[in-house]
N, C-alpha and C positions, 0 to 999 in steps of 0.2 A: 462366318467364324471370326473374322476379325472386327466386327462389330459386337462380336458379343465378349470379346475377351478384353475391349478398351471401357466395355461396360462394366465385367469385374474390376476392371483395375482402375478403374472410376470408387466405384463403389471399396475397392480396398485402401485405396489414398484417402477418403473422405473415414474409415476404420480410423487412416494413420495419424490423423490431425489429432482425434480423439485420443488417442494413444498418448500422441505425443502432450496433452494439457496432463494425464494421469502422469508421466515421466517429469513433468517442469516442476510438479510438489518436491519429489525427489531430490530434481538437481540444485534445485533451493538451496534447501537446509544442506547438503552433501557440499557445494561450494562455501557454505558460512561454516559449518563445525566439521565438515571433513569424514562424519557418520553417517551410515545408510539406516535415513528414517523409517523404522518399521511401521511407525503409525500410520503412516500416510492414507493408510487404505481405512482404517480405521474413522480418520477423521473426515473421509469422504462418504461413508457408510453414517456417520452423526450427522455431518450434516447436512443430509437427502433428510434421516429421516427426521430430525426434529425441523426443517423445514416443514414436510409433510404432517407433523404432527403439530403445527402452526396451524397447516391451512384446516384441518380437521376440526379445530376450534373456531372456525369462524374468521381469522386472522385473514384480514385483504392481502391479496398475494404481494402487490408492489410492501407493505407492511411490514410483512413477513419477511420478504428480502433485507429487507433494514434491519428489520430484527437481528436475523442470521447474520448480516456483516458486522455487524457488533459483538455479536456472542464468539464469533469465531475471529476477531482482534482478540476479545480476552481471554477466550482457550489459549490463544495462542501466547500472549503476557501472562498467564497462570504456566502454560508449559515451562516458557523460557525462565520465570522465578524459583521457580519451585523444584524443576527435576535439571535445565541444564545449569544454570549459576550454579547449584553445589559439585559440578563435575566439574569445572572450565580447567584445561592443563590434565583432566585424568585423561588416560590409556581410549583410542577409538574403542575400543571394544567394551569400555563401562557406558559409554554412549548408547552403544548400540542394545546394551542390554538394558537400558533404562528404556529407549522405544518399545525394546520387546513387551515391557511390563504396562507401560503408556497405554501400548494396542489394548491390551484386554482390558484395561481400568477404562477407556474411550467406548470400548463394544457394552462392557456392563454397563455402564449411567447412559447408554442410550436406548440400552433393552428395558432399561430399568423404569424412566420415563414414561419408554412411548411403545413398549412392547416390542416381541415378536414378530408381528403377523406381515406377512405381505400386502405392499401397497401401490396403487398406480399413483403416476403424479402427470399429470397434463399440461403439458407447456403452450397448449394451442397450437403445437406443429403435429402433423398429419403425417404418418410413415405410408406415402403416396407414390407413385411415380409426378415429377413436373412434367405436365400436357406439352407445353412447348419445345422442349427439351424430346421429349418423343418423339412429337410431329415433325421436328427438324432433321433429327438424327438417327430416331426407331430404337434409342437407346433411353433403356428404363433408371432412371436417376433419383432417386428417393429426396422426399421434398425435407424429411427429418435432418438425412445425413448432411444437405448441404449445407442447410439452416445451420447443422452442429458444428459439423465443422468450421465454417463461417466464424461463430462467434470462439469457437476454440483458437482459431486461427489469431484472429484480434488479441484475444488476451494472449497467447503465447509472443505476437509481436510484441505490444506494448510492454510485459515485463521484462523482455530482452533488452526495448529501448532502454526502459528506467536503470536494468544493472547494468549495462554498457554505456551510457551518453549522461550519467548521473553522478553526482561525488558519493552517494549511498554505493552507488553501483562500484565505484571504484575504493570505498571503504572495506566493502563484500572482499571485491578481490584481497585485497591488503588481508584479510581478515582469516581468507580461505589457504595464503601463502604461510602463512606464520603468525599464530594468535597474538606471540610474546614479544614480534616485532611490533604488531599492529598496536598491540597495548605500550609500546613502549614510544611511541609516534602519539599518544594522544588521541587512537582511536578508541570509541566507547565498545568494548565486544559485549557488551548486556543490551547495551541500544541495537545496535545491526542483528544479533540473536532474536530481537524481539522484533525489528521490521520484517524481518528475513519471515519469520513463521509467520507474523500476522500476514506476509504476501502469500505464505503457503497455505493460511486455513483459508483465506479470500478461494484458490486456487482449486482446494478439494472445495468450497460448497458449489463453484461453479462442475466444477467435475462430478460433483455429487446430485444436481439438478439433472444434468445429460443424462447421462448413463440411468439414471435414475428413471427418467421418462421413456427412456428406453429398452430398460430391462426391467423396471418396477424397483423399488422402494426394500429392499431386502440385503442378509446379513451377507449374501454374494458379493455385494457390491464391494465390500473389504477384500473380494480375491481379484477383484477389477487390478489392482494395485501390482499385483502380479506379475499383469500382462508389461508392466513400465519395465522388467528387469530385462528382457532382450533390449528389448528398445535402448537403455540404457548401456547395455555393453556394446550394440552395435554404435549408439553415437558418443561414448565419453560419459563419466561421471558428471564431470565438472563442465558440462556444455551444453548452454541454450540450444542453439543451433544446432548439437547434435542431437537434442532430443529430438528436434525439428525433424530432423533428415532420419532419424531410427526411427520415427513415431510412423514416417511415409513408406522405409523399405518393408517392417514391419507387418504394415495394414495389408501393402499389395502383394508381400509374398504370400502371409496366408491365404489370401480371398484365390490366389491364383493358385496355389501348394488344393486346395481342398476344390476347386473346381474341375483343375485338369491332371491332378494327379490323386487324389483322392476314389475317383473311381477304382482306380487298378490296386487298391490296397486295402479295399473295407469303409473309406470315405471315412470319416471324422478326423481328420489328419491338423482341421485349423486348429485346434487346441491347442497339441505340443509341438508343430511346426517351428514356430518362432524360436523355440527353443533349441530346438536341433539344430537353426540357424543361428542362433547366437554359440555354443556350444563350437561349432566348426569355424566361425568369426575368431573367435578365442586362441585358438590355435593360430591364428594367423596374425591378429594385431590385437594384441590381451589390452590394449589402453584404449581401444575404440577408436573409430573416422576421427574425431576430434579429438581425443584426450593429447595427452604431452606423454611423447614417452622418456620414462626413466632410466637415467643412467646411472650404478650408482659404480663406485670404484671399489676394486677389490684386491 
């Protein structure tokens, strides 16, 4: 019993990594404009599939990835031109409804392309148990999740490093405290606007390759995005690190929630789990593990 339940919770932390690269798009753009990017899921859902519909033409896959980091630097300089520059200084909530509208204009020109239809995408990782790891332990470890997590893990470090150890990184903050101070210091807010997303579309096509090889090529993948909103209220809007650490309680309470408590209730319980767990987190520390909480005077 206790070998099989450090196996779920194996197999839920390597979920939580994953989690936590879908929550890091999020917390991007939410620490640079202070709005909860609706698209997110959108642009992760584009670009799986117009990757995939690269490789469909023939496109060599190292190619194809070139390709896609290109396209989605200038999704992301078309975004920030086009729909945030004419809002900079409105109300959060014209933000948020220009993502609303973002999402579906991002789902149409990708349906519109490259279709509908469901597609595999083969990364050459094998959803296996690793031999070693069994013989050692008797514990079955999927050769996909570790690989994913793995490289989730990497890039979640390395953009922490660069907005934490970087003068970008510390423009960001300046940027996410107060636009009209930042702008009044000599910071560019259309520059940082436009690194910040160009690191978020890099963000979703890596997120959109994973999840992609692993659930298939499909318009789901846009509910993938979803899954970031516990995540996010458990670790902070505005925190790398919290994504980190929501992305991990996240993976291992549902794999453990639908394992050992899903029998006694009908079983399907991982879905909206998370939720009931953010939900009751709320109640207790509405700013999340990491957020700052506000004081304001009355």
């Amino acid at each position: 019993m206790v070998q099989f339940f450090f196996e779920v919770l194996i197999g839920g932390l390597l979920s939580g990594v994953m989690y936590s690269l879908v929550a890091l798009g999020f917390v991007l753009i939410y620490k640079a404009s202070g709005v909860f990017n609706f698209a997110q899921g959108s642009l992760v859902f584009f670009a799986a599939l117009t990757f995939v519909g690269l490789l469909e033409h023939h496109v060599p896959f190292g190619l194809a990835l070139l390709i896609m980091l290109g396209v989605m630097v200038v999704v992301a300089l078309l975004i920030e031109r086009l729909v945030l520059r004419p809002l900079v200084n409105q109300p959060p909530i014209s933000l948020f409804m220009a993502t609303i509208g973002l999402s579906f204009l991002i789902e149409g020109v990708a349906q519109i392309l490259w279709g509908a239809n469901v597609r595999g995408l083969d990364l050459g990782l094998q959803d296996e148990p690793i031999q070693a790891i069994s013989d050692a332990t008797g514990m079955n470890v999927s050769k996909f999740d570790l690989t994913a997590a793995g490289i989730a893990a990497v890039l979640v470090i390395v953009v922490a490093l660069f907005f934490n150890r970087t003068r970008v990184g510390r423009a960001l903050r300046a940027v996410a405290d107060d636009h009209q101070a930042a702008l009044a210091v000599g910071i560019p807010l259309q520059h940082i606007w436009a690194i910040v997303w160009s690191v978020a579309g890099f963000v979703a096509l890596v997120t959109g390759l994973l999840w992609g090889a692993r659930n298939g090529v499909q318009f789901a993948l846009t509910f993938v995005a979803l899954k970031a909103l516990p995540v996010l209220i458990l670790g902070g809007f505005e925190s790398v690190p919290g994504a980190i650490v929501g992305g991990l309680i996240i993976g291992a309470s549902e794999k453990l929630a639908e394992v050992f408590l899903g029998p006694y209730v009908g079983g399907g319980i991982e879905g909206w789990f998370p939720y009931v767990l953010a939900l009751l987190f709320l109640l207790v520390r509405p700013e999340g593990l990491f957020g700052e909480k506000i004081i304001r005077r009355v």
